[in-house]
Structure formats: structure tokens, C-alpha cells
ROSEVO-627533 format. One record per residue: residue number from 0; z, y, x of N, C-alpha, C in turn. Coordinates in steps of 0.02 Angstrom, whole numbers, always signed. Layout:
BEGIN
[atom NUM [Z Y X] [Z Y X] [Z Y X]] ...
***
This chain:
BEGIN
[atom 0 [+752 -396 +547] [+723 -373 +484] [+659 -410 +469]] [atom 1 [+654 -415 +400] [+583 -466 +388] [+533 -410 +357]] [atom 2 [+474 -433 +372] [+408 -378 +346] [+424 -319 +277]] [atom 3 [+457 -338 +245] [+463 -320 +174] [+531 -257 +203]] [atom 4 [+557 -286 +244] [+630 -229 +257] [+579 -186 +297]] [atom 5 [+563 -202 +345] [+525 -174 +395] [+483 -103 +354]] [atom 6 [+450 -129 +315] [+408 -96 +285] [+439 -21 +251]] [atom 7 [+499 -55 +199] [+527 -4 +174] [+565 +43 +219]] [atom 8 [+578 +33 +275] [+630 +73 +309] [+565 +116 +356]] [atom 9 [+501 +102 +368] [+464 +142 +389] [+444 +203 +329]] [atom 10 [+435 +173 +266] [+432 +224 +229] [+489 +276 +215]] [atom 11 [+540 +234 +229] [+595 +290 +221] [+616 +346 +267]] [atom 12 [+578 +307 +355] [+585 +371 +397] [+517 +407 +406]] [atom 13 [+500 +421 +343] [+454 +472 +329] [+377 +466 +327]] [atom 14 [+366 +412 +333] [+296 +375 +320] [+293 +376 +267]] [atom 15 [+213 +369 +247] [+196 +363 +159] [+190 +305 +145]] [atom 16 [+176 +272 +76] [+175 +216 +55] [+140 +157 +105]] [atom 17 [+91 +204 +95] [+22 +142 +127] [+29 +139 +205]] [atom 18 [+41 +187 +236] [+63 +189 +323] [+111 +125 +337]] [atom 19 [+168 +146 +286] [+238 +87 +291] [+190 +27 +274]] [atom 20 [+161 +1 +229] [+138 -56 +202] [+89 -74 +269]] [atom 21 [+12 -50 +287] [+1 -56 +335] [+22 -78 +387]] [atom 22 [+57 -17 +398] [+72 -46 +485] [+135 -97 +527]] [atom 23 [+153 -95 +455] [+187 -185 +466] [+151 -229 +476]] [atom 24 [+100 -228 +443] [+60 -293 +462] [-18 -295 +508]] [atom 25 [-13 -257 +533] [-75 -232 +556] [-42 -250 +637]] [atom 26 [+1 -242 +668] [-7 -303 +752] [-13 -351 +737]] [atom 27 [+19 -388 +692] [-2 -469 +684] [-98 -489 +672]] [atom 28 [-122 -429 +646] [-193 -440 +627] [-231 -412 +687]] [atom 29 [-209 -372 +756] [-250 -358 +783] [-270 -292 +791]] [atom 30 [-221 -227 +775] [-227 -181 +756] [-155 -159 +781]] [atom 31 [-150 -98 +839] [-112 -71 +857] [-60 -18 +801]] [atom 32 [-1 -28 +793] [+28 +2 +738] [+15 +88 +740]] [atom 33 [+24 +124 +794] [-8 +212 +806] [-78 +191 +768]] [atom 34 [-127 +164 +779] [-204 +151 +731] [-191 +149 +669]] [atom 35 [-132 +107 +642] [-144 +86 +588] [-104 +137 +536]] [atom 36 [-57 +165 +576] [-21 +234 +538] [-77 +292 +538]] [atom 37 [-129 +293 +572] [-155 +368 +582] [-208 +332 +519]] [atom 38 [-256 +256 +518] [-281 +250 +486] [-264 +275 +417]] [atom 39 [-210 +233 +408] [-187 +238 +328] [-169 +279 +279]] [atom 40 [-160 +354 +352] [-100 +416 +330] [-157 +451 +276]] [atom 41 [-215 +443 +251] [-247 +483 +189] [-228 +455 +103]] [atom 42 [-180 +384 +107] [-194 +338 +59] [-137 +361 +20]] [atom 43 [-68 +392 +59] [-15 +404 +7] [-41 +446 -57]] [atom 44 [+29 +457 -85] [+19 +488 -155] [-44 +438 -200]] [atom 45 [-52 +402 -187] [-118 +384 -242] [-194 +404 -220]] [atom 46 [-177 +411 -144] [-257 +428 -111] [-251 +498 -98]] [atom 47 [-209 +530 -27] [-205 +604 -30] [-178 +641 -73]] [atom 48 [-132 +606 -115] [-66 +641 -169] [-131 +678 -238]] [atom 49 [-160 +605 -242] [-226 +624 -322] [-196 +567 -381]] [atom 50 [-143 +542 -346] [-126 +485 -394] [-162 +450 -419]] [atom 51 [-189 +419 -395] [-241 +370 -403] [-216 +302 -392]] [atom 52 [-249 +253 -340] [-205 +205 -318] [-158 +194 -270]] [atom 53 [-103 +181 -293] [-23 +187 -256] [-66 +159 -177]] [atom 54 [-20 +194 -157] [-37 +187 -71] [+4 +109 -49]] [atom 55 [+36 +88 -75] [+78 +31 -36] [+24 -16 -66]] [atom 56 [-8 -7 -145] [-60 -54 -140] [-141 -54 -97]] [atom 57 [-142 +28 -96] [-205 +28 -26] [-189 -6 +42]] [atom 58 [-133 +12 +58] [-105 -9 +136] [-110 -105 +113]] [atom 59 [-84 -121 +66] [-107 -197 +67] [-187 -229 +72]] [atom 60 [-217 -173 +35] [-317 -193 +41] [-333 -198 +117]] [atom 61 [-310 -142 +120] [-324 -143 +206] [-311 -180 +230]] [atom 62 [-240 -216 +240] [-215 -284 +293] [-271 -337 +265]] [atom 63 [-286 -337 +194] [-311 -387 +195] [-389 -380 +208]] [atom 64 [-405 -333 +206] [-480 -312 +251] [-472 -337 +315]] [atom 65 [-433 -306 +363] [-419 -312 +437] [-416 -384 +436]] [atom 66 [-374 -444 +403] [-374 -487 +415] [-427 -547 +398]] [atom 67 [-473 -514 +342] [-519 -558 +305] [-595 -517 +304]] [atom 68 [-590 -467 +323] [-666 -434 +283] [-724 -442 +328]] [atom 69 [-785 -431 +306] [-845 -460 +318] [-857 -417 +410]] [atom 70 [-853 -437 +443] [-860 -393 +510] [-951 -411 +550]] [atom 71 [-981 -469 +520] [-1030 -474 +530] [-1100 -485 +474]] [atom 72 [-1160 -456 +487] [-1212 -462 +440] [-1213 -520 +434]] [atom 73 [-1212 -537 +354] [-1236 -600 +332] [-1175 -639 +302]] [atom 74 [-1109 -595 +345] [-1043 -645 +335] [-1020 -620 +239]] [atom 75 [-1064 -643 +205] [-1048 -617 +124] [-985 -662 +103]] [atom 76 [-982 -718 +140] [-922 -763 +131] [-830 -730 +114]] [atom 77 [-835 -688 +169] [-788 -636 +193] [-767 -598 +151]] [atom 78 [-835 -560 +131] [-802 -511 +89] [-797 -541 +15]] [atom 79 [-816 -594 +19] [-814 -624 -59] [-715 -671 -67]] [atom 80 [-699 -664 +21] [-632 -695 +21] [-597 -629 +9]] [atom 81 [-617 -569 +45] [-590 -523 +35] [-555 -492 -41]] [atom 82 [-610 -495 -76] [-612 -465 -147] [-591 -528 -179]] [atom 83 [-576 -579 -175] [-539 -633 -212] [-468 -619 -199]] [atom 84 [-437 -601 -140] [-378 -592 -95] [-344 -530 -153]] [atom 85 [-385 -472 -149] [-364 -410 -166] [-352 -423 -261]] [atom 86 [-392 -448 -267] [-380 -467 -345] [-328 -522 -369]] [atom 87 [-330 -561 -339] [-226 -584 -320] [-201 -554 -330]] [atom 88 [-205 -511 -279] [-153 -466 -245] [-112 -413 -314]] [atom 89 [-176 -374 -334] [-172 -336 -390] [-157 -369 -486]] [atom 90 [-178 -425 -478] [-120 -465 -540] [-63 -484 -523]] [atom 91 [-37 -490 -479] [+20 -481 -463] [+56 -455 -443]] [atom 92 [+21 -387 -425] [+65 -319 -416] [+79 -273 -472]] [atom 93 [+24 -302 -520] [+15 -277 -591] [+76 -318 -649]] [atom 94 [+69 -387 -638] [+130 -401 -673] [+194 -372 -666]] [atom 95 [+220 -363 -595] [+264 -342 -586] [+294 -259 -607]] [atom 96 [+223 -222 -602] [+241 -159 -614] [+205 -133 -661]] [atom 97 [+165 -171 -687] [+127 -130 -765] [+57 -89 -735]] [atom 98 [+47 -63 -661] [-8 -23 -636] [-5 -40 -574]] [atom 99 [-66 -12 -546] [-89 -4 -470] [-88 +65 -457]] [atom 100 [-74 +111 -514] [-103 +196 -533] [-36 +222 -510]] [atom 101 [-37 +260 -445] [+18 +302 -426] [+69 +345 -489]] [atom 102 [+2 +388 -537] [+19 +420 -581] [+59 +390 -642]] [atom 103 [+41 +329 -652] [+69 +301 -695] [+117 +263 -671]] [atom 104 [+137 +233 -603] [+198 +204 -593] [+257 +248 -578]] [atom 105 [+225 +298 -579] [+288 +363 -560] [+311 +395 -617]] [atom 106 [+256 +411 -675] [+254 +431 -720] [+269 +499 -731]] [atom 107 [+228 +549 -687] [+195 +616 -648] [+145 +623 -608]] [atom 108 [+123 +673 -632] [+64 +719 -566] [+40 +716 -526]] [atom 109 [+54 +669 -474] [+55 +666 -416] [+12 +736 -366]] [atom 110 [-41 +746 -388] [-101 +765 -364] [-90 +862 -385]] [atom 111 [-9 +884 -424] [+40 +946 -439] [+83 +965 -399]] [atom 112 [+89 +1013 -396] [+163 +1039 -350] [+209 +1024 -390]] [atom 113 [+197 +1036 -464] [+249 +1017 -493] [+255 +931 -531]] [atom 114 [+207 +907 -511] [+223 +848 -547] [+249 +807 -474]] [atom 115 [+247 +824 -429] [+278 +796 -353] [+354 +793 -370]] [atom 116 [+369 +870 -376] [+434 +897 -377] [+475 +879 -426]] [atom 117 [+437 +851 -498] [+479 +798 -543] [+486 +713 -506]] [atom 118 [+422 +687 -483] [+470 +644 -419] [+506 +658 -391]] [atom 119 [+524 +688 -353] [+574 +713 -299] [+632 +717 -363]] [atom 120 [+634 +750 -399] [+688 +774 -445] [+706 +717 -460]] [atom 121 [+661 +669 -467] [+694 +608 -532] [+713 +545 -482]] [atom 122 [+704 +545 -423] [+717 +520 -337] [+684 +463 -360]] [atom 123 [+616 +461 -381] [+543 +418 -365] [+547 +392 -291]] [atom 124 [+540 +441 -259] [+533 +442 -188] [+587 +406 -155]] [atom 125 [+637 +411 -179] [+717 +378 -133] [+728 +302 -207]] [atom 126 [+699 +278 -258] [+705 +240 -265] [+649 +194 -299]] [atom 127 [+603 +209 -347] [+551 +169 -345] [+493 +151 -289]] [atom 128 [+491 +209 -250] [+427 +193 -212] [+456 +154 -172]] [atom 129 [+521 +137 -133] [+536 +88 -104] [+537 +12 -116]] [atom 130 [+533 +26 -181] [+530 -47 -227] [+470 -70 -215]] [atom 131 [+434 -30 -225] [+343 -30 -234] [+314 -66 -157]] [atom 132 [+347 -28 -95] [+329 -32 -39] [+344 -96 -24]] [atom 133 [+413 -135 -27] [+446 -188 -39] [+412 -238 -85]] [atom 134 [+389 -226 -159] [+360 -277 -173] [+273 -290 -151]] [atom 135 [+257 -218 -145] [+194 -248 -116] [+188 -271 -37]] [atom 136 [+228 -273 -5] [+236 -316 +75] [+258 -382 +60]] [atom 137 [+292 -389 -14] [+308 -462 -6] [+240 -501 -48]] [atom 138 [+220 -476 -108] [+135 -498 -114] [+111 -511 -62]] [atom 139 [+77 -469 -20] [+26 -471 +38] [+60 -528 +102]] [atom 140 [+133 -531 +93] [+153 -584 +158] [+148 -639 +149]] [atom 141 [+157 -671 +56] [+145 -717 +18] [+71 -745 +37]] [atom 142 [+37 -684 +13] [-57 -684 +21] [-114 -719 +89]] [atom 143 [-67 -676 +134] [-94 -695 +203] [-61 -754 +227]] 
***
């Protein structure tokens, strides 16, 4: 399986967006995959199910933090590769899907019992977010 399968089939056995996105790529960067699932596990739903920003696009900031971000004073270089990386990342996660906004790529609540449960109903969960997870692992594999 290649990163992008990998990814989606972690989300499918019950990981959230950003965990699956993460922790695919997080041994290659240096980062034990148990770390990088416990790290990531606040990011689903759009940041803790607030629908905010889709978790498969947080779980990509992150790899590309882990792999690029500023780890020493002074290193402004870093984070200036960093935030060039992520803004890639996000025009072209944006072309593809119109948002980075959980709420709006789902087009519900997220952050509702009942606007969850119209995902679930409308099988968000069993078919866009896999898309999502999938295209944002293939951005970020592109990226790095």
C-alpha cells in the first residue's frame, strides 16, 4: 500500500482525519506512529469536532512542521520554509475542494450532535472524508 492508501484505511479503522494523515508520515520524519496518533487525536472534526480546519489538513501542517519547522532560536529560515510549505499545501487542497473548513467541506455542524448525525446520515464519514484523507496525503507526499 502507498502513503495515500495507508492513510485512508487508518482512518477507516477508526482513526480521525488528522491521526490517519499524520501518522503515516510521521516514522519517516522521526516520530514514532503511537506519538503521532495520540499527538494528533484533538485535530479531528475540524479541531475537536468545532469544524474548523479539516483534520486531514491539520495532520498535513504537522508532518510538515515535524519535517521542516524552526526547532532552534534564530532558525527563522525554517519556519519561513514551514509557512511557505503549508500555503502550498492549502492552494492546493483548496483547489481541489473549495475549503480547508471541516464545516464547509461537509456541509454541517460539525461541532452538533445533530449536525454530526447528518454526516453520518449522508455517509460524509464512509465517503468524502476518505477522499479528503487521500487527497490530502497525496498533497503533502507530493510536498515533502
Amino acid at each position: 500500500m502507498d502513503k495515500k492508501e495507508l492513510a485512508v484505511d487508518c482512518f477507516k479503522r477508526g482513526y480521525s482525519c488528522s491521526q490517519a494523515v499524520f501518522s503515516t508520515f510521521s516514522q519517516e520524519l522521526g516520530m514514532e506512529p503511537e506519538m503521532a496518533l495520540k499527538t494528533a487525536g484533538a485535530f479531528g472534526g475540524g479541531m475537536a469536532r468545532m469544524g474548523e480546519t479539516c483534520g486531514a489538513v491539520t495532520g498535513a501542517f504537522m508532518a510538515l512542521g515535524l519535517k521542516h519547522g524552526k526547532a532552534h532560536e534564530g532558525d527563522d529560515a525554517a519556519r519561513e520554509k514551514t509557512y511557505g510549505l503549508v500555503h502550498e499545501f492549502v492552494t492546493r487542497f483548496q483547489a481541489s475542494h473549495g475549503s480547508i473548513r471541516c464545516n464547509t467541506l461537509l456541509d454541517c455542524d460539525m461541532s452538533t450532535p445533530e449536525g454530526r448525525k447528518q454526516a453520518r446520515d449522508q455517509k460524509k464519514f464512509d465517503e468524502l472524508c476518505p477522499r479528503l484523507v487521500h487527497d490530502a496525503s497525496e498533497i503533502l507526499e507530493e510536498i515533502l
